[in-house]
C-alpha positions as CSV (number, residue, x, y, z in Angstrom):
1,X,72.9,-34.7,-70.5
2,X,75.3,-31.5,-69.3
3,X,73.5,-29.7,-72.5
4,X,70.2,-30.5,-71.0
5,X,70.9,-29.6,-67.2
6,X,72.1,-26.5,-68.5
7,X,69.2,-25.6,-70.5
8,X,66.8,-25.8,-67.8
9,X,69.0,-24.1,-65.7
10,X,68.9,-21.1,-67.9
11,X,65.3,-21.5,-68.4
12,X,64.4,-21.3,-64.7
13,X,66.8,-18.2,-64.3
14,X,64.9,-16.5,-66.9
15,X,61.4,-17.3,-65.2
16,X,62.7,-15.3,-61.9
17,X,60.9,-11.7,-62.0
18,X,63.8,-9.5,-62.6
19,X,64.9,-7.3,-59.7
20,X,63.1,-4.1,-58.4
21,X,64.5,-1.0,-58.7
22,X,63.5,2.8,-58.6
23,X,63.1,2.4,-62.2
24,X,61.1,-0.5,-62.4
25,X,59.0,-0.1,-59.3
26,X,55.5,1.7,-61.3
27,X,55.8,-1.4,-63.3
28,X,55.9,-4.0,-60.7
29,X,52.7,-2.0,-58.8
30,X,50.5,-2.0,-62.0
31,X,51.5,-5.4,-61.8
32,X,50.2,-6.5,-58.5
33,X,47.0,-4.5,-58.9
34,X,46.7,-5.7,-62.3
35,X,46.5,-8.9,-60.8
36,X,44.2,-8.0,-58.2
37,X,41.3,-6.7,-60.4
38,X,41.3,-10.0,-62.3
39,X,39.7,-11.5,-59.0
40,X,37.4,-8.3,-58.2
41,X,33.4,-9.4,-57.9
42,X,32.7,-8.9,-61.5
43,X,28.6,-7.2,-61.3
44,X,29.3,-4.6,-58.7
45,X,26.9,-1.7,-57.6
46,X,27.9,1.7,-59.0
47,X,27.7,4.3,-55.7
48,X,25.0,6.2,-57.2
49,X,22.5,3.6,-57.4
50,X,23.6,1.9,-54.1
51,X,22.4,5.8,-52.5
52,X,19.2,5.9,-54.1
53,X,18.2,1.9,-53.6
54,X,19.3,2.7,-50.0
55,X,16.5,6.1,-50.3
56,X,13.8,3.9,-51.4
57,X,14.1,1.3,-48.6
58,X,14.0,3.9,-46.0
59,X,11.5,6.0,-47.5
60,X,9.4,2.3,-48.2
61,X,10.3,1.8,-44.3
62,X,9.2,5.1,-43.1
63,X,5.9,4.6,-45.4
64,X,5.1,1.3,-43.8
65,X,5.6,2.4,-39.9
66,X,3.0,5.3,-40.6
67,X,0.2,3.6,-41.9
68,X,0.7,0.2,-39.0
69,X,1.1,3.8,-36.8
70,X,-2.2,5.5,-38.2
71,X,-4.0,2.3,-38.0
72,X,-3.2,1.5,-34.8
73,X,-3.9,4.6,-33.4
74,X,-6.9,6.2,-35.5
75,X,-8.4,3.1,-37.0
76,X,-7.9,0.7,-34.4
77,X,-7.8,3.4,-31.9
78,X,-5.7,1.4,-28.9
79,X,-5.3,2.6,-25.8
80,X,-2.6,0.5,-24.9
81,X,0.5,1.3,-22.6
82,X,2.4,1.1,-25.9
83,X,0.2,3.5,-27.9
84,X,0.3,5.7,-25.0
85,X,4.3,5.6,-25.1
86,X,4.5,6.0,-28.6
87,X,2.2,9.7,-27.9
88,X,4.4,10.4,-25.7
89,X,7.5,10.4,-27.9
90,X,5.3,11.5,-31.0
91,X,3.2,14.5,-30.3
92,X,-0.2,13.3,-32.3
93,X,-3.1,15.2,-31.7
94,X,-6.4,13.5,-31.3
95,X,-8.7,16.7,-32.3
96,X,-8.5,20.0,-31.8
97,X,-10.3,22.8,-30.4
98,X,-9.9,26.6,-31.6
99,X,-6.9,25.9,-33.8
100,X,-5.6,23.6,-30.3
101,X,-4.6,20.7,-30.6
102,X,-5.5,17.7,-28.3
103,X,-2.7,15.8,-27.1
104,X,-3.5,12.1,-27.6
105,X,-1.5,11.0,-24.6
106,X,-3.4,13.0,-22.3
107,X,-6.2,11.0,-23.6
108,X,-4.5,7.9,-23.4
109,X,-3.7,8.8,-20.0
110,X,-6.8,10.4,-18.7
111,X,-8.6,6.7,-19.8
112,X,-6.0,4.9,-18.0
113,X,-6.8,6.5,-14.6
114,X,-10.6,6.3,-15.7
115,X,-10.4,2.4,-16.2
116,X,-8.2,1.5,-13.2
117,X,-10.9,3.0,-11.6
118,X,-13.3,0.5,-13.1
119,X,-11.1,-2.0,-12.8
120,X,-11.0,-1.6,-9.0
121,X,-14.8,-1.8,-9.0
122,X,-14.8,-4.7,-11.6
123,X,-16.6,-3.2,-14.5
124,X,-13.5,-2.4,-16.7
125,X,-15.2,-5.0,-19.2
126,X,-18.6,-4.1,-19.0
127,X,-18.9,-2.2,-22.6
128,X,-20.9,1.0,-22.0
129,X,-19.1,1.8,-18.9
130,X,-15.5,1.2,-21.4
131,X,-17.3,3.7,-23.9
132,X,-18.1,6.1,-21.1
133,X,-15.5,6.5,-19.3
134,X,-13.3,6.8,-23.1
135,X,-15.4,9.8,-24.2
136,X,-15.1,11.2,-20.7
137,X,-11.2,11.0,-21.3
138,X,-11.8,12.1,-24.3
139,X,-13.7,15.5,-23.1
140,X,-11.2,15.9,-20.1
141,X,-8.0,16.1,-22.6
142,X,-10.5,18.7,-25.1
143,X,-10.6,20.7,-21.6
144,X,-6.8,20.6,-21.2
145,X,-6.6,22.1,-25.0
146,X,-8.7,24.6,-24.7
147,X,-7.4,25.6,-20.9
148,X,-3.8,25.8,-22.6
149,X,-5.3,28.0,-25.2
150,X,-6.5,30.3,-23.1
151,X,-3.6,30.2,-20.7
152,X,-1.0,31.1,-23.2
153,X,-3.5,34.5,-24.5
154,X,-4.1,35.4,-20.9
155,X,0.2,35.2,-19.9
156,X,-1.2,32.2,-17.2
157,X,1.2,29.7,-16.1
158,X,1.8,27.4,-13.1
159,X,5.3,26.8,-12.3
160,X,7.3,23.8,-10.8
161,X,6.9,25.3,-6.9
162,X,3.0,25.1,-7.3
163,X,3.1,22.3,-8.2
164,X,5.4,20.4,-5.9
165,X,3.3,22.4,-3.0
166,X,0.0,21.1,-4.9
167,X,1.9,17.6,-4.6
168,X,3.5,17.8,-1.1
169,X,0.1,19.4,0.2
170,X,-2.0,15.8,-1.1
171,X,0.7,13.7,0.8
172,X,0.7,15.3,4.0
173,X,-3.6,15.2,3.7
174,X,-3.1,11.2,3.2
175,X,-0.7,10.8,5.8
176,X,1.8,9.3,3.5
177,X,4.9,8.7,2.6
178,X,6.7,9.7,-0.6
179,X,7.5,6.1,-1.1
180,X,3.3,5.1,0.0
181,X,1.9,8.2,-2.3
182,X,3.5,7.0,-5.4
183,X,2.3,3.4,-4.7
184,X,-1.4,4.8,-3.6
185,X,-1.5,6.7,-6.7
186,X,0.1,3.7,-8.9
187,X,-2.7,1.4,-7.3
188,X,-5.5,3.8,-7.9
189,X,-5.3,5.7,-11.0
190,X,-2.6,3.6,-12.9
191,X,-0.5,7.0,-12.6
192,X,3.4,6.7,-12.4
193,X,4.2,9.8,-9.9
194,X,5.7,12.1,-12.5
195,X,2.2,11.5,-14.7
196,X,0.2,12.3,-11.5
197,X,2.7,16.1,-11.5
198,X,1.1,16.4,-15.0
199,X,-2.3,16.0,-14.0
200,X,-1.7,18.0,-11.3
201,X,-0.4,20.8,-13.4
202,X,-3.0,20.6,-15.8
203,X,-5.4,20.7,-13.0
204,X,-3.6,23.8,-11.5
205,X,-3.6,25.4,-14.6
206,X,-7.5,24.7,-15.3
207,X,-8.3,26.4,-11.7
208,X,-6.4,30.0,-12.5
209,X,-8.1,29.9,-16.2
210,X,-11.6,29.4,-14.8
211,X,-11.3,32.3,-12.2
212,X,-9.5,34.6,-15.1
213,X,-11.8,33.9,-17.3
214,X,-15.1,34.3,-15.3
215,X,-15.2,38.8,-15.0
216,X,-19.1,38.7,-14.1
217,X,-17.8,36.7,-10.5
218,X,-15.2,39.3,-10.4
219,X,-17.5,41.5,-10.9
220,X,-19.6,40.4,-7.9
221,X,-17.2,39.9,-5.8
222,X,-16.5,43.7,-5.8
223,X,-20.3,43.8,-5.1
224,X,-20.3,41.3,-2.1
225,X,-17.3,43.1,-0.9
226,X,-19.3,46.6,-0.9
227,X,-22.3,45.4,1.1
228,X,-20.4,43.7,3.8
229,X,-18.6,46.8,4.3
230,X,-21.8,48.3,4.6
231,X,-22.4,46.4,7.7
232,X,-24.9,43.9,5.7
233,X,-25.1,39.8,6.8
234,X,-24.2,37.0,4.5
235,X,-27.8,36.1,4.5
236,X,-28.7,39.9,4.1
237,X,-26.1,39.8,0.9
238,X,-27.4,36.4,-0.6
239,X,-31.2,37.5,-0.2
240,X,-30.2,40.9,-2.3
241,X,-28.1,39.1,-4.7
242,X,-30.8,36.1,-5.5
243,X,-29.3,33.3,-7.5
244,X,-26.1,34.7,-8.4
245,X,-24.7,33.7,-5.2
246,X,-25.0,30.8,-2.8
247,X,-25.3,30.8,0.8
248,X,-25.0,27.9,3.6
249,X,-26.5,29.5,6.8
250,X,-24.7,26.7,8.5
251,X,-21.8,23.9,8.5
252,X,-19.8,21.9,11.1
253,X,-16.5,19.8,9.8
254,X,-13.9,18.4,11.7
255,X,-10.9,21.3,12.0
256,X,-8.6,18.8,10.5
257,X,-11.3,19.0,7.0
258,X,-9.8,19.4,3.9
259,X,-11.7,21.6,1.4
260,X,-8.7,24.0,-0.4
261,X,-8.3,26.4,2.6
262,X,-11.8,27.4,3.9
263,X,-11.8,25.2,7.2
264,X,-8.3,26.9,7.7
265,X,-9.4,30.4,7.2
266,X,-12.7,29.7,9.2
267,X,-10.1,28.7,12.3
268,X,-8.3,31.7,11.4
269,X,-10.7,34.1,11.4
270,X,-12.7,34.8,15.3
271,X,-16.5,34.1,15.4
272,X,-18.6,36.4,14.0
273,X,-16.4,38.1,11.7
274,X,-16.7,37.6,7.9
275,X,-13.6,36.4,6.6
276,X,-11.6,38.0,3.1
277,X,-13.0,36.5,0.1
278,X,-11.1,33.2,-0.7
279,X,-10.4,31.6,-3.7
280,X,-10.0,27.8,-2.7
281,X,-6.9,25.0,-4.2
282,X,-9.4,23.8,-6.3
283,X,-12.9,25.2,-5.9
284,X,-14.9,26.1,-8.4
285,X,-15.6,29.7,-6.8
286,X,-15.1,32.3,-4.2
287,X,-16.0,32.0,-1.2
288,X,-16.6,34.1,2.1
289,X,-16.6,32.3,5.4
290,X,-17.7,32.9,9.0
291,X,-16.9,31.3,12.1
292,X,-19.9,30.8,14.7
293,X,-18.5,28.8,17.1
294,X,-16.1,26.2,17.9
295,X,-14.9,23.3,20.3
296,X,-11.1,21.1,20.5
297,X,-12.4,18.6,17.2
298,X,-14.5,20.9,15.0
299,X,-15.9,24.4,14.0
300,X,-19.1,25.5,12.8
301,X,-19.4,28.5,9.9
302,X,-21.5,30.2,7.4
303,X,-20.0,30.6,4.1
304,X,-21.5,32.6,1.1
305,X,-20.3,31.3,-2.8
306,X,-19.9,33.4,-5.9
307,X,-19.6,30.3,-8.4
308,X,-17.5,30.5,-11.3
309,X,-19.4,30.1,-14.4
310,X,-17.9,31.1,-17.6
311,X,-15.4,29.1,-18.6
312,X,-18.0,25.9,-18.1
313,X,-20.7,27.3,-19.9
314,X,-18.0,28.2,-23.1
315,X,-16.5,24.8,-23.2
316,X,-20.3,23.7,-22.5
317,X,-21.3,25.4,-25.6
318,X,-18.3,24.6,-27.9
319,X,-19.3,20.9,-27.7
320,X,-22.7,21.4,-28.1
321,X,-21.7,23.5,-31.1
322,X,-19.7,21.1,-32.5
323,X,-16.7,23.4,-32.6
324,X,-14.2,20.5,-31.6
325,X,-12.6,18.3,-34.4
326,X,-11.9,15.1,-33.9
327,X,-9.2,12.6,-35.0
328,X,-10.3,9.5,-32.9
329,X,-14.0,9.3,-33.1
330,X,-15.1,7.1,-30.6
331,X,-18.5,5.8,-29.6
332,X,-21.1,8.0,-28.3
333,X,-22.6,5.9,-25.0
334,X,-26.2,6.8,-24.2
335,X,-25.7,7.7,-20.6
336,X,-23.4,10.5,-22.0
337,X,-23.7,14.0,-21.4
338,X,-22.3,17.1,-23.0
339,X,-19.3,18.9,-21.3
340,X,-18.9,16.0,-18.6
């Protein structure tokens, strides 16, 4: 019995790992990691394939968002709020016009101030009206193109101030608040207020290409300016001039009237005196004006127009030319005309 006790004795002191020393201690961590890599997944991924499989998803990804996004936008062709966010973030054109692109949002948002309109009159789902009012977005953000073409060969640009004044000027005319103008222009045109600042830019920016652009009413303006001087009337000018000009013998507006400045200069300017020529927030020419009499509420004038005609008649002639190229081809409606 004292033979066997002492055999196991020995035998458990031999099972006992033997002790660690500097000598010993590479041999006790092969070990231990020996050990570990007999539990190690056995089918692992080498690095290289992991990086490509991980290529091929996101390139499969990528793949599948731009044809749901092509569909959506050029198949489809949804104006939704989301479709309009997602132009904003992604600059997609919709057409172009002299090597121009046409923003897609400023369609989008051009037919979202077009159909709160007919929403407010209660015809957003009569379908011609829909198709209208599209193509008409559709011609306004072709405009915007081409304007910006022009603008950037011409050195034309509108800065912030204009339009903040352009802004702060529409305000005060409404007799509104900062707070009320956003909500009018929410309510009316669908327009958040910083979307309304790029409409008005864009419309600030359309006014100084149309009177840069248009050299024949330039031209006559020199010549309106040399007969006046001459001591001729306004009638005596427009009878010379014929249909190049226009002439209203007579008007009487309240002098609180809002037409871009020529009620202000009319007040300005003392009765029977021709005014300077004016080029109106706005208008779609120059004007002169003269004063003929006046009382506390309103004033009566003359006023002789040079119209502006050029740029119209190009865009005019570019669409019925077929010089635009468009992405989203939408549905002609028969009440459509060119250039509207």
């Amino acid at each position: 019995m004292l033979k066997k006790t002492t055999k196991v004795k020995k035998k458990d002191k031999r099972s006992l790992p033997s002790r660690i020393t500097n000598d010993t201690v590479a041999e006790h961590r092969e070990k231990v990691l020996a050990g570990g890599r007999k539990h190690k997944y056995p089918i692992q991924y080498s690095k290289h394939k992991l990086v490509w499989n991980t290529i091929f998803i996101s390139i499969a990804g990528l793949v599948t968002v731009i044809v749901l996004l092509y569909l959506q936008l050029y198949v489809w062709k949804d104006t939704s709020d989301l479709a309009y966010r997602i132009t904003k973030i992604l600059p997609l054109p919709a057409g172009s016009v002299e090597g121009e692109f046409v923003r897609y949002s400023d369609y989008l948002l051009y037919n979202r101030g077009n159909m709160a309109v007919l929403k407010t009159q209660g015809q957003d789902q009569a379908g011609d009206k829909v198709a209208f009012q599209r193509q008409r977005a559709m011609n306004q953000a072709v405009q915007d193109a081409y304007v910006r073409k022009l603008a950037r060969e011409r050195g034309i640009s509108v800065d912030d101030r204009k339009v903040d004044e352009e802004m702060d000027r529409q305000q005060k005319d409404a007799g509104l608040s900062k707070e009320a103008y956003r909500s009018a222009v929410k309510d009316m045109i669908g327009w958040s207020l910083d979307e309304a600042r790029d409409g008005i830019r864009a419309s600030l920016l359309r006014w100084e290409v149309s009177f840069a652009v248009d050299e024949a009413a330039a031209n006559l303006v020199k010549e309106v300016e040399t007969q006046l001087k001459a001591g001729k009337s306004l009638t005596d000018v427009a009878a010379a001039l014929g249909e190049r000009v226009q002439v209203m013998p007579e008007t009487v507006v309240p002098k609180t009237n809002k037409d871009g400045g020529l009620t202000e200069v009319a007040i300005r300017t003392a009765d029977g005196t021709i005014s300077g020529v004016i080029k109106p927030l706005g208008g779609d020419g120059y004007y002169f004006v003269q004063p003929r009499s006046r009382d506390n509420g309103s004033i009566t004038y003359s006023y002789l127009k040079i119209p502006l005609t050029t740029f119209k008649a190009n865009f005019d002639k570019l669409i019925n030319d077929k010089k635009v190229t468009y992405y989203v081809h939408l549905d002609q409606p028969a009440e459509q005309k060119s250039g509207e």
